[in-house]
C-alpha positions in Angstrom: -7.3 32.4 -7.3 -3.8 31.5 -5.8 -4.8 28.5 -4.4 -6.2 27.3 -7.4 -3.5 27.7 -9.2 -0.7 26.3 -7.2 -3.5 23.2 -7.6 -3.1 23.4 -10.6 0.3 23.5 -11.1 0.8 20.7 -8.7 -1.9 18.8 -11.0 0.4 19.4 -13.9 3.8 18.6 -12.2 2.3 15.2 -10.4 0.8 13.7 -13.5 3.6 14.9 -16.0 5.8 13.0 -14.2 3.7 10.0 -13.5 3.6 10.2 -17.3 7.6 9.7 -17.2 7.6 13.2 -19.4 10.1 16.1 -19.0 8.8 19.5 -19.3 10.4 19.9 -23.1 8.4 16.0 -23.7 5.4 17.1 -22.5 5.7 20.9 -24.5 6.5 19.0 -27.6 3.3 16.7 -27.2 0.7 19.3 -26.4 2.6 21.6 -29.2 3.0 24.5 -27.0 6.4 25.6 -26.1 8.5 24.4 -23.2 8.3 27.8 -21.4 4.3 27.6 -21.2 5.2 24.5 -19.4 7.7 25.9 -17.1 5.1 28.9 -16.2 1.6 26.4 -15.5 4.0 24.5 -13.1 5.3 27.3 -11.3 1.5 28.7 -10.6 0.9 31.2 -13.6 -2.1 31.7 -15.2 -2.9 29.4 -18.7 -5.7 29.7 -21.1 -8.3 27.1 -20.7 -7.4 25.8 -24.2 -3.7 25.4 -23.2 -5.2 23.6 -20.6 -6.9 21.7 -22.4 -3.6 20.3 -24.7 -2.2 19.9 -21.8 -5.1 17.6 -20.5 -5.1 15.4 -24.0 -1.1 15.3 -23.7 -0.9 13.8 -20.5 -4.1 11.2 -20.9 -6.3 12.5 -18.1 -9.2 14.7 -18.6 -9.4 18.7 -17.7 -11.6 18.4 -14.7 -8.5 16.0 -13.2 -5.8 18.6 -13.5 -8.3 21.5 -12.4 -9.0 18.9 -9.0 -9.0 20.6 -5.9 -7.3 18.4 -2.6 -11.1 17.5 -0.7 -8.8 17.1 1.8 -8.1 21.2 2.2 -12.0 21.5 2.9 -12.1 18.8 5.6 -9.1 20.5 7.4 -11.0 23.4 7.5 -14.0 22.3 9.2 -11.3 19.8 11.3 -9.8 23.3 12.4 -12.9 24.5 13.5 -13.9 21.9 15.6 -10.9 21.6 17.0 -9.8 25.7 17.7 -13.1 27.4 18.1 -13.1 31.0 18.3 -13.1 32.6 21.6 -14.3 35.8 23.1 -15.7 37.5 26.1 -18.6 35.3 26.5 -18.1 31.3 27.1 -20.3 29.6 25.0 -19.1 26.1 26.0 -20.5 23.1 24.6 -23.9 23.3 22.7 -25.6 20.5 24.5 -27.6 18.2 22.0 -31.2 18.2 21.8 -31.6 14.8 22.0 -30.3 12.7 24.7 -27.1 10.9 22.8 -26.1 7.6 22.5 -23.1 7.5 23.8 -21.9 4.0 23.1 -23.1 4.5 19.5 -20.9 6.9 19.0 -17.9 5.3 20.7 -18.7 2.7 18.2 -18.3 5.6 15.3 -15.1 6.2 16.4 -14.2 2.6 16.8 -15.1 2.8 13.1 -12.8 5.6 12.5 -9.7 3.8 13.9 -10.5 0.6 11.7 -10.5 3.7 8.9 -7.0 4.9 9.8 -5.7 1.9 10.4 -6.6 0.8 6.7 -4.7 3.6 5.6 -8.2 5.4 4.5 -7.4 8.8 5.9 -9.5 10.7 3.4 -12.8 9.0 4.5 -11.6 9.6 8.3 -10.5 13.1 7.6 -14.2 13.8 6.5 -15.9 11.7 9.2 -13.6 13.6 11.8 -15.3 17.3 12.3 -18.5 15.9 12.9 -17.7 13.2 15.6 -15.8 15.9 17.3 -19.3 18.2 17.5 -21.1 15.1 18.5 -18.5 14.7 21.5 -18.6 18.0 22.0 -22.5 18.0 22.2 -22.2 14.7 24.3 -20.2 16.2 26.8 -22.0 19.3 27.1 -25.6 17.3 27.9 -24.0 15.0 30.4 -22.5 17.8 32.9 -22.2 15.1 36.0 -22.2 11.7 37.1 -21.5 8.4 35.4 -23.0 9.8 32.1 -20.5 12.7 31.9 -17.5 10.5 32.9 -18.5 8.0 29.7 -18.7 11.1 27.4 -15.6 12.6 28.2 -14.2 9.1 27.5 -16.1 9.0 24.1 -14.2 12.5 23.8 -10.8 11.6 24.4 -10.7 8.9 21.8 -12.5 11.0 19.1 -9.5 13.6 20.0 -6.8 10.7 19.9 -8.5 9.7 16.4 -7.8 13.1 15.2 -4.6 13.7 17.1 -3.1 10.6 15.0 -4.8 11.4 11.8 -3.1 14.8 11.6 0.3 13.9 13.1 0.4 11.4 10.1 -0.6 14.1 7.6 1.8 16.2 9.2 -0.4 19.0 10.4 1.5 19.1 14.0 -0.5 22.1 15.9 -3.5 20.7 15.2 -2.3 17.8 16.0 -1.1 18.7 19.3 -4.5 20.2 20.7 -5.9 17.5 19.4 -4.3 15.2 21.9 -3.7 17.8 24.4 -7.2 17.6 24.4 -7.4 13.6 24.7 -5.3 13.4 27.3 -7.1 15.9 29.5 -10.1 14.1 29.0 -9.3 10.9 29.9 -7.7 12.0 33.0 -10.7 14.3 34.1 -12.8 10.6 33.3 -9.8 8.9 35.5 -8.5 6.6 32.9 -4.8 6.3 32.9 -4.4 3.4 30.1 -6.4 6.2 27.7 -4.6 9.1 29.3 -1.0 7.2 28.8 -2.2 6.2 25.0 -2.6 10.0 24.5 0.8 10.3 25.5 2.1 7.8 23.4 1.1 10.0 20.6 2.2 13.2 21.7 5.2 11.8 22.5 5.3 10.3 18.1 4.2 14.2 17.3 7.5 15.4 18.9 9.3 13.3 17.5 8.3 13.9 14.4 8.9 17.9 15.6 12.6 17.1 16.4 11.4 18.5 20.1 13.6 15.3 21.3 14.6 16.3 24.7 10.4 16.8 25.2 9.6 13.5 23.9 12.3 11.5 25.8 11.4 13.6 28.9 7.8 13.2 28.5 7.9 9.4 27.8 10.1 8.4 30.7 8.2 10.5 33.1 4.6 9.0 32.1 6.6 5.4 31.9 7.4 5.7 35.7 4.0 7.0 36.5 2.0 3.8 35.5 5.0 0.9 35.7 2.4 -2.0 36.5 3.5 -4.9 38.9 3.8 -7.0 36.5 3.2 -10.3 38.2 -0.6 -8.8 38.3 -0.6 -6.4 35.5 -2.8 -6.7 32.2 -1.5 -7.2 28.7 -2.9 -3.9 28.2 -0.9 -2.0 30.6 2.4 -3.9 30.0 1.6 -2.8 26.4 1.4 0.8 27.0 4.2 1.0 29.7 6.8 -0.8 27.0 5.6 1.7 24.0 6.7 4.5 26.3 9.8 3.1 26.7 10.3 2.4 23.1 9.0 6.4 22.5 12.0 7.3 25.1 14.4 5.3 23.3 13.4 6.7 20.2 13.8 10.0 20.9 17.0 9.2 23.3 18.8 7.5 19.9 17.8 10.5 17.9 19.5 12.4 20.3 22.6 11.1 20.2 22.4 9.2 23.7 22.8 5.7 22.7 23.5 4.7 26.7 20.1 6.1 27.8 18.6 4.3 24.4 19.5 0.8 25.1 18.1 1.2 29.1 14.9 2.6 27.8 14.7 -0.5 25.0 15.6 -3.0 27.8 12.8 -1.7 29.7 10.7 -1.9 26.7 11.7 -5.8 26.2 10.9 -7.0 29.8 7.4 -5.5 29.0 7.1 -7.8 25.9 8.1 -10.3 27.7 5.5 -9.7 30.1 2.5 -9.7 27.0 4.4 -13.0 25.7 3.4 -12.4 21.4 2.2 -9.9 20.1 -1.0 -7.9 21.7 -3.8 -5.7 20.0 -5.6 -4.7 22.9 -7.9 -1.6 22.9 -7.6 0.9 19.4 -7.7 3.0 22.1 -5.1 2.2 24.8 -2.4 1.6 22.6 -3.4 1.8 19.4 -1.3 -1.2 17.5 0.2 -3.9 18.7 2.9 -4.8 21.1 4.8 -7.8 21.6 8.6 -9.3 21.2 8.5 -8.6 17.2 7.7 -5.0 17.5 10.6 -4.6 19.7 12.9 -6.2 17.7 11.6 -4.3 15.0 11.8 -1.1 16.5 15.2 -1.8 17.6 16.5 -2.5 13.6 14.8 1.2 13.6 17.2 2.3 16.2 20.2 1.1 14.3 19.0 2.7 11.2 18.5 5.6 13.0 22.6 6.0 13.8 23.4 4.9 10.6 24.1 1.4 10.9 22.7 0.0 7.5 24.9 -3.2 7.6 23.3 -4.2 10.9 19.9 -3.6 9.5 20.1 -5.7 6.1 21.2 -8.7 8.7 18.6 -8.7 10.9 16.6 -8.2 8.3 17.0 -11.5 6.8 16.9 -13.3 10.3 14.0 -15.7 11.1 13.3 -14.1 13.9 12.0 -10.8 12.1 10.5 -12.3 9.1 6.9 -13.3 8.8 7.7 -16.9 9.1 7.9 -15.9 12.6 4.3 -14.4 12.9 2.8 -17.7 13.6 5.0 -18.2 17.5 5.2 -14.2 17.9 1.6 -13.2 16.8 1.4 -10.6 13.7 2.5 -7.3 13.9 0.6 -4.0 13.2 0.2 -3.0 9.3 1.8 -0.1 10.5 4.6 -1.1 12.2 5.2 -3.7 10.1 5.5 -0.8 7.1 7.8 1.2 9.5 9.9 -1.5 9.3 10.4 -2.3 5.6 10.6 1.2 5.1 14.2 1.1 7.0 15.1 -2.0 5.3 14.3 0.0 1.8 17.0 2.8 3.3 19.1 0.3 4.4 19.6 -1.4 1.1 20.0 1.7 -0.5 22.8 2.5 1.6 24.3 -0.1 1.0 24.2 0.0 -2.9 21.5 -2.8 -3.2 19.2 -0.8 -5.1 17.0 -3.3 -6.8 16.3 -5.0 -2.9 15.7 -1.1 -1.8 12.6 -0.8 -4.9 11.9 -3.9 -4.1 10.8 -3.3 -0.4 9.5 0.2 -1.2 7.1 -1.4 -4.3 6.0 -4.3 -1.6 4.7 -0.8 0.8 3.2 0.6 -2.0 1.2 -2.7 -2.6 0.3 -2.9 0.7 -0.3 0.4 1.8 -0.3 3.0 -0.8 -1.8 6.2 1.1 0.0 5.3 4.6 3.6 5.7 2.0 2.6 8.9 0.3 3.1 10.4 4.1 6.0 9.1 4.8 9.3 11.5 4.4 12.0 8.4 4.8 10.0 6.7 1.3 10.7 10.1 -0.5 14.9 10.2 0.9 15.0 6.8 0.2 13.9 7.1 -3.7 16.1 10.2 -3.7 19.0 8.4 -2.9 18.4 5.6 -5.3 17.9 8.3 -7.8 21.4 9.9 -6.8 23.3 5.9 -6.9 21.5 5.1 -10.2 24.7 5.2 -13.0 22.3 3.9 -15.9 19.2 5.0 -17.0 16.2 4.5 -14.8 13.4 1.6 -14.9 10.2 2.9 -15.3 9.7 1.8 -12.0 11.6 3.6 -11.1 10.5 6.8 -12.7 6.6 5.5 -11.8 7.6 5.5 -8.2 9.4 8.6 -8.1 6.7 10.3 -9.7 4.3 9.2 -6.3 6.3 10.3 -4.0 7.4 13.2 -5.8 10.3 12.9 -5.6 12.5 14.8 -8.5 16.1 12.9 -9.8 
């Protein structure tokens, strides 16, 4: 019953404000009084006829304020996959009945990936606990040989699937067995490239974690490990050896260690030079692209990172980092690309340019509506235009505030 109700009041909070109402606005237009309000959005109990002014007030029906997040139910059966119990017996694997089809279901997950890529994390998150008990199964009927080798392969990229999935939703200890998991896999099936894309995104959990020192540690190490010769190497492992180096210098700017930053992002930059333009590769070795642009997007990240707003509005408007480039650098990744309007929004609100800053954060909302709704810099960004704003606010303004909830 608890759960409910915080759904509920979260119901009534989100579309009030979508609504552009205050508490006392939307009281006065159901005709109940502001306190009844103040009580449904702070999780007490309401009479379903309250509820049901409420409903008419706002312009949605009951059923949408009495929704429950599909997504909850999908975690659930996401954690069970993922943390089985475990007692004094090993039950292992249940082994499938059926001999499976392994490349069919690589091709599920390859599926998946086009999923989460397209920002359409509900439809993976439901898709998820059942390629993991397929893998599982897959794993478990294959115990040797060649066979085994391709379904722990099959595994590790079901895991990375769901290791990237929940570090984007922010569900972090999941997230981390989840590629634990990968990365174990594809070094018992004696990939490296997969092994190395696992820690790619282990090394994106923690910094999302604010475990720096792990993440700068862990990248450089595994950087080292596979450094290809790069007069023979593949796109594919130039690709992943320069996304370590920009996880390292990541983390190492965070950190307040701009020297060890700029050698990690130099390192990073001979490996695009190496690709040439921007590479896509294998969902599964790297997982976006890689190339010259996503460097020099990733280091306008870096300056945002230590505050330097001014630097980032210029290189903003450069050639160079604008799509008129795409067509001599290749196209970056959705996300990437995303990443990096989002610290052009922050930058333009820094520096007082508040229309440029709704601008950029209304062109990501276009463009990728349910990849912004998880993203914490889109929220501090439309809190600090909120804070900056002397006059009253547009309603886009209020409309996009309202999405990210995000309260003036």
């Amino acid at each position: 019953m608890a759960t409910e109700l915080t759904e509920l009041a979260d119901n009534v909070r989100k579309y009030r404000r979508r609504a552009g109402m205050s508490q006392e606005e939307l009281a006065h237009a159901a005709g109940v009084s502001p306190a009844t309000v103040r009580k449904v959005e702070q999780g007490g109990t309401v009479r379903m006829e309250t509820l049901h002014t409420l409903a008419r007030a706002l312009e949605v029906t009951t059923a949408r304020l009495l929704a429950s997040d599909v997504n909850r139910v999908n975690l659930i059966e996401l954690r069970a996959a993922l943390t089985p119990p475990v007692g004094l017996v090993d039950a292992g694997g249940e082994a499938s009945e059926e001999e499976p089809n392994v490349r069919r279901f690589r091709r599920a997950v390859h599926d998946g990936a086009v999923l989460y890529h397209s920002d359409s994390y509900k439809s993976v998150a439901s898709q998820l606990p059942g390629l993991l008990r397929d893998a599982n199964s897959a794993v478990a009927y294959y115990d040797n040989g060649e066979e085994h080798r391709q379904a722990l392969l099959a595994r590790a990229e079901a895991l990375q699937l769901a290791g990237r999935y929940l570090t984007q939703v922010r569900q972090y200890d999941l997230g981390y067995t989840a590629l634990a998991g990968a990365i174990t896999d594809a070094r018992r099936a004696a990939d490296t490239l997969t092994a190395a894309s696992g820690v790619i995104g282990m090394c994106w959990l923690l910094l999302r974690q604010g475990r720096l020192d792990e993440a700068e540690s862990l990248a450089a190490q595994t950087a080292d490990t596979i450094e290809p010769r790069l007069s023979r190497a593949t796109p594919d492992e130039c690709a992943a050896w320069g996304w370590l180096a920009l996880r390292a210098a990541a983390a190492a700017g965070r950190n307040n260690r701009p020297q060890e930053a700029r050698h990690y992002h130099r390192v990073a930059t001979t490996a695009a030079s190496a690709v040439g333009r921007e590479h896509t590769g294998s969902f599964f070795r790297h997982w976006t692209t890689f190339g010259p642009l996503t460097v020099g997007m990733k280091g306008v990240e870096d300056a945002m990172v230590v505050g330097d707003a001014r630097t980032v509005v210029r290189k903003a408007g450069e050639d160079a980092l604008s799509p008129k480039a795409w067509k001599s650098t290749g196209r970056p990744s959705d996300d990437n690309w995303n990443r990096h309007r989002m610290d052009v929004a922050r930058a333009h609100a820094r520096t007082g340019d508040l229309t440029a800053a709704m601008d950029e954060l209304t062109g990501v909302r276009r463009a990728s509506p349910q990849w912004l709704r998880h993203q914490h810099v889109a929220a501090e960004t439309m809190h600090e235009i909120l804070k900056k704003r002397k006059r009253t606010l547009t309603a886009e303004m209020r409309d996009m505030a309202s999405y990210l909830g995000v309260v003036g």
